[in-house]
N, CA, C and O of each residue as an XYZ file, in Angstrom:
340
protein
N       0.824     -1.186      0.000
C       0.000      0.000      0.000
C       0.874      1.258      0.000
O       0.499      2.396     -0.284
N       2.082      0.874      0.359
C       3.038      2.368      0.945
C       3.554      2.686     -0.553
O       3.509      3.814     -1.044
N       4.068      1.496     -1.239
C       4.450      1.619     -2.205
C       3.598      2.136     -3.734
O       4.054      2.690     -4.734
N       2.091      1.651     -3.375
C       1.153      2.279     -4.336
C       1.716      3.805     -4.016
O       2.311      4.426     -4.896
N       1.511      4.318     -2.821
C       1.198      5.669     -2.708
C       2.523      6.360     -3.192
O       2.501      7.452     -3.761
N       3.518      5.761     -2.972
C       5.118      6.525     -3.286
C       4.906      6.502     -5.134
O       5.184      7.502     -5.795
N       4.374      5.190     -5.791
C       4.335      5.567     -6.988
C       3.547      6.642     -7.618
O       3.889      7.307     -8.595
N       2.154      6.762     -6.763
C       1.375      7.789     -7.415
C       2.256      9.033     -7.114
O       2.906      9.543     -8.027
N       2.288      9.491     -5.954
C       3.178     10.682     -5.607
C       4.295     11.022     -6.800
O       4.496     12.076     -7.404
N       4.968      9.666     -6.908
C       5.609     10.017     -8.643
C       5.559     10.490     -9.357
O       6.232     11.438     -9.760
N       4.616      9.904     -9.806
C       3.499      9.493    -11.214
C       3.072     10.643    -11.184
O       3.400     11.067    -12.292
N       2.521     11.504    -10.629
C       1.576     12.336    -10.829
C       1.795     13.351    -11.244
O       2.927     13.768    -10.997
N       1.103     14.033    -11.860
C       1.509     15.428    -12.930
C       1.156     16.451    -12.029
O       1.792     17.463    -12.326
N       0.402     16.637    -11.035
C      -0.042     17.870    -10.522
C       1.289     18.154     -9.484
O       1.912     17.360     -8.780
N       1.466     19.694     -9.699
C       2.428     20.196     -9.017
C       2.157     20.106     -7.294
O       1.059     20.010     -6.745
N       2.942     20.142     -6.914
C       3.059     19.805     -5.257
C       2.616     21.042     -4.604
O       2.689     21.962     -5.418
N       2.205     21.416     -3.510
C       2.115     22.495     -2.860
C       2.845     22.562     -1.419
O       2.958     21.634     -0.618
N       3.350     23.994     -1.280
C       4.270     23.809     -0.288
C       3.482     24.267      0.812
O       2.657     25.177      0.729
N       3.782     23.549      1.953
C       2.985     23.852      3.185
C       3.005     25.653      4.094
O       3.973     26.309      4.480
N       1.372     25.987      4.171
C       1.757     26.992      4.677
C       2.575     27.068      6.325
O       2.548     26.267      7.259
N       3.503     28.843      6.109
C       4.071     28.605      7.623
C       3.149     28.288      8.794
O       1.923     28.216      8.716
N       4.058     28.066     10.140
C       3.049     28.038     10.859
C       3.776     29.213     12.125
O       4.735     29.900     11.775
N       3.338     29.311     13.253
C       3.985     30.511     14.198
C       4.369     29.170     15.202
O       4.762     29.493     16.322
N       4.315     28.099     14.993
C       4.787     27.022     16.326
C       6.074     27.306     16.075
O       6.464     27.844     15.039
N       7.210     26.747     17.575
C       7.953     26.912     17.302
C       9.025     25.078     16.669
O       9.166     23.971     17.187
N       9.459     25.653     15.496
C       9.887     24.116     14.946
C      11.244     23.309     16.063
O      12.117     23.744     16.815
N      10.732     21.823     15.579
C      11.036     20.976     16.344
C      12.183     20.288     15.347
O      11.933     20.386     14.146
N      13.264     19.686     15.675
C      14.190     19.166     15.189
C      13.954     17.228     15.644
O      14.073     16.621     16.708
N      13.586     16.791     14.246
C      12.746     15.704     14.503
C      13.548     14.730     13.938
O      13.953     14.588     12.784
N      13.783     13.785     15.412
C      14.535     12.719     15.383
C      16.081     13.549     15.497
O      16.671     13.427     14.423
N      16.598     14.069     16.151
C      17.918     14.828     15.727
C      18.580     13.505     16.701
O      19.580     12.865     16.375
N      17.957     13.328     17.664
C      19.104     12.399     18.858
C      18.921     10.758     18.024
O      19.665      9.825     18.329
N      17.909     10.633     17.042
C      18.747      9.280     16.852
C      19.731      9.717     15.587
O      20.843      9.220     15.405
N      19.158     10.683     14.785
C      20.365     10.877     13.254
C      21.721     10.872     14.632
O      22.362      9.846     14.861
N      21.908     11.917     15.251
C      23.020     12.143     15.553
C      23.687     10.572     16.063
O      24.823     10.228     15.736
N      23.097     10.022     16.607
C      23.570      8.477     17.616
C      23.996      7.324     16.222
O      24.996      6.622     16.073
N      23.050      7.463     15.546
C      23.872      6.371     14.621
C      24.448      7.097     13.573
O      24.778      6.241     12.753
N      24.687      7.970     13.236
C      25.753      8.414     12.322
C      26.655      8.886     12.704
O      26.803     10.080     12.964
N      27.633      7.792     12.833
C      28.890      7.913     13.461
C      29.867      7.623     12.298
O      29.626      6.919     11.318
N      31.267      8.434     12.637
C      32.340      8.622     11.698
C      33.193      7.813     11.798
O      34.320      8.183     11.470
N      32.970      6.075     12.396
C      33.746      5.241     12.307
C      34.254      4.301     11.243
O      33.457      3.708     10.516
N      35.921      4.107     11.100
C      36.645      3.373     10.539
C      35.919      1.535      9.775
O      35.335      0.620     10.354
N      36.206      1.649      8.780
C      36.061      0.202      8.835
C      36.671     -0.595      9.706
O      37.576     -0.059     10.344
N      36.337     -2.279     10.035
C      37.414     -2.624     10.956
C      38.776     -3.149     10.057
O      39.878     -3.448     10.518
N      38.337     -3.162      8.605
C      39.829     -3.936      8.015
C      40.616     -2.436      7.216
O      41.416     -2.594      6.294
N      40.324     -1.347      7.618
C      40.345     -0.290      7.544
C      42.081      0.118      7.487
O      42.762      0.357      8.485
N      42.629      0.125      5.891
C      44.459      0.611      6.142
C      44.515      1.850      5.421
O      43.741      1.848      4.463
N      45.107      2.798      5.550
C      45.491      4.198      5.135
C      46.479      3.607      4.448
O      47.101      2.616      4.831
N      46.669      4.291      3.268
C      47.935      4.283      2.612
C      49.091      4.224      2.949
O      49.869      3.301      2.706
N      49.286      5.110      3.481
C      50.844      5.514      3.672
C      51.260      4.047      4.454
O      52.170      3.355      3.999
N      50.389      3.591      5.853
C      50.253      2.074      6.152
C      50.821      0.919      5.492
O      51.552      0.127      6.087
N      50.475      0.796      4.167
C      50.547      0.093      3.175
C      51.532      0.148      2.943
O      52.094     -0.933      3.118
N      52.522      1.365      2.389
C      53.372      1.839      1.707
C      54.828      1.577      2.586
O      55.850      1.098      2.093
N      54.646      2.050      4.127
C      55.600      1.574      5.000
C      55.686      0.112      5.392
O      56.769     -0.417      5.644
N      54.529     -0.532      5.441
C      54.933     -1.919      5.490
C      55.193     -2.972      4.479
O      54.335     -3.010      3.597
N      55.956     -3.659      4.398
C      56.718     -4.206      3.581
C      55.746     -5.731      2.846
O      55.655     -6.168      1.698
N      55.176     -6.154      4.133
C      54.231     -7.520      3.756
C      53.313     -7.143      3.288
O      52.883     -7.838      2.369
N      52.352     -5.594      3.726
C      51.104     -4.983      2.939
C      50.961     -4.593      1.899
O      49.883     -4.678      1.310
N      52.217     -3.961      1.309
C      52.631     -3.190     -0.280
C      53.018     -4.731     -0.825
O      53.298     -4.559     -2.011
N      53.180     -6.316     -0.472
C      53.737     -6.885     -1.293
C      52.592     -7.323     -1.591
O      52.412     -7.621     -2.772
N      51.227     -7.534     -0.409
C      50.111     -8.128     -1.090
C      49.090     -6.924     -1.783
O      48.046     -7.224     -2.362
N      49.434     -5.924     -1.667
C      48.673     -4.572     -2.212
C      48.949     -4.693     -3.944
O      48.209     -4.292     -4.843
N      50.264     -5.382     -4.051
C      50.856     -4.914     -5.622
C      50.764     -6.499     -6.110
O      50.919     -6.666     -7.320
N      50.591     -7.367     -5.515
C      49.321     -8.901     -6.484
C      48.280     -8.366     -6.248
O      47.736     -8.789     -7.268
N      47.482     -7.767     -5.761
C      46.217     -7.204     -6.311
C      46.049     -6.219     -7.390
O      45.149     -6.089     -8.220
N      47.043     -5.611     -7.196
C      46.964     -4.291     -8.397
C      47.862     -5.292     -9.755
O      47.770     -4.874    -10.909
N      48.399     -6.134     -9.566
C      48.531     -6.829    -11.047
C      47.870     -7.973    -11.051
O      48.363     -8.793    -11.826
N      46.703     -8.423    -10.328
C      45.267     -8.460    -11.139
C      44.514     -7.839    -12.030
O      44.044     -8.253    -13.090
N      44.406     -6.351    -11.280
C      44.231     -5.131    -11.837
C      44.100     -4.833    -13.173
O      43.166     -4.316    -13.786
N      45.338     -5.297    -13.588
C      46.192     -4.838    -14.409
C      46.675     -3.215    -14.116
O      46.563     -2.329    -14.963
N      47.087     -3.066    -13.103
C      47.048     -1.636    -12.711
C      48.096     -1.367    -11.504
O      47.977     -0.757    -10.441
N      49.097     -2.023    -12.059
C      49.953     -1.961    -10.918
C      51.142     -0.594    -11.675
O      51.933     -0.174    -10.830
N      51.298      0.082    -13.143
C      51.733      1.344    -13.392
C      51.274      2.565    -12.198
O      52.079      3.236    -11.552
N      49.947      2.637    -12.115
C      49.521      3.431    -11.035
C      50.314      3.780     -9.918
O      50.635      4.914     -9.564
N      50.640      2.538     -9.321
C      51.436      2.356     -8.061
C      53.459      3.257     -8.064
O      54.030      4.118     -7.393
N      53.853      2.267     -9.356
C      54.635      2.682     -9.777
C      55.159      4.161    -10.200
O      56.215      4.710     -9.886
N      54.082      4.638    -11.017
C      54.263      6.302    -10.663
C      53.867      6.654     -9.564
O      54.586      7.650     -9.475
N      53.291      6.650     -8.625
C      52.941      7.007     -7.279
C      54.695      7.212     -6.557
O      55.168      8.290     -6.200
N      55.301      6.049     -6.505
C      56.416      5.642     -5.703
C      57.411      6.682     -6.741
O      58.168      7.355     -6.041
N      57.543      6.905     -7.954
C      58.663      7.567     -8.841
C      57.961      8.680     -8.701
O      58.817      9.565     -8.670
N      57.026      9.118     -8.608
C      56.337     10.953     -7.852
C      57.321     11.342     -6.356
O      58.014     12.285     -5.971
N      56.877      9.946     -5.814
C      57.546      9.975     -4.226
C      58.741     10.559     -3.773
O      58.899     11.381     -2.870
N      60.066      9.704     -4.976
C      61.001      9.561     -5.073
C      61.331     11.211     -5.284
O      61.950     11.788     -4.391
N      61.008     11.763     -6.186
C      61.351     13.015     -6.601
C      61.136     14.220     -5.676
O      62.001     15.096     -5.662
N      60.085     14.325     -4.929
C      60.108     15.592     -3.884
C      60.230     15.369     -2.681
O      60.250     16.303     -1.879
């Protein structure tokens, strides 16, 4: 039924009307759960680059994935960018 109504709301050619103001004073609705679950946490298998780049076993399995890729040049100029400044 929810979904009939989301399609008509679609569907429908007549222009929308915007609600008149009101003098209540507005309410911030639902703010304590948006805020509680939108949180700015890490994945847990979660590596930063540079990570990668300093460890020696992570950049060796980082670069058989990227020549799956076929995209292990990428890497390569990355490291000869590095090299230079």
């Amino acid at each position: 039924d929810v979904i009939n109504h989301l399609l008509i709301l679609f569907f429908d050619k007549t222009p929308m009307s915007d609600l008149p103001d009101s003098d209540l004073p507005k309410v911030e609705f639902l703010s304590n759960f948006v805020s509680s679950h939108f949180s700015n946490k890490r994945p847990v298998l979660y590596t930063d680059f540079q990570t990668i780049l300093e460890d020696q076993r992570l950049l060796y399995v980082f670069m058989q994935f990227l020549k799956e890729e076929s995209s292990l040049n990428v890497l390569q100029f990355h490291l000869s960018v590095g090299k230079l400044s």
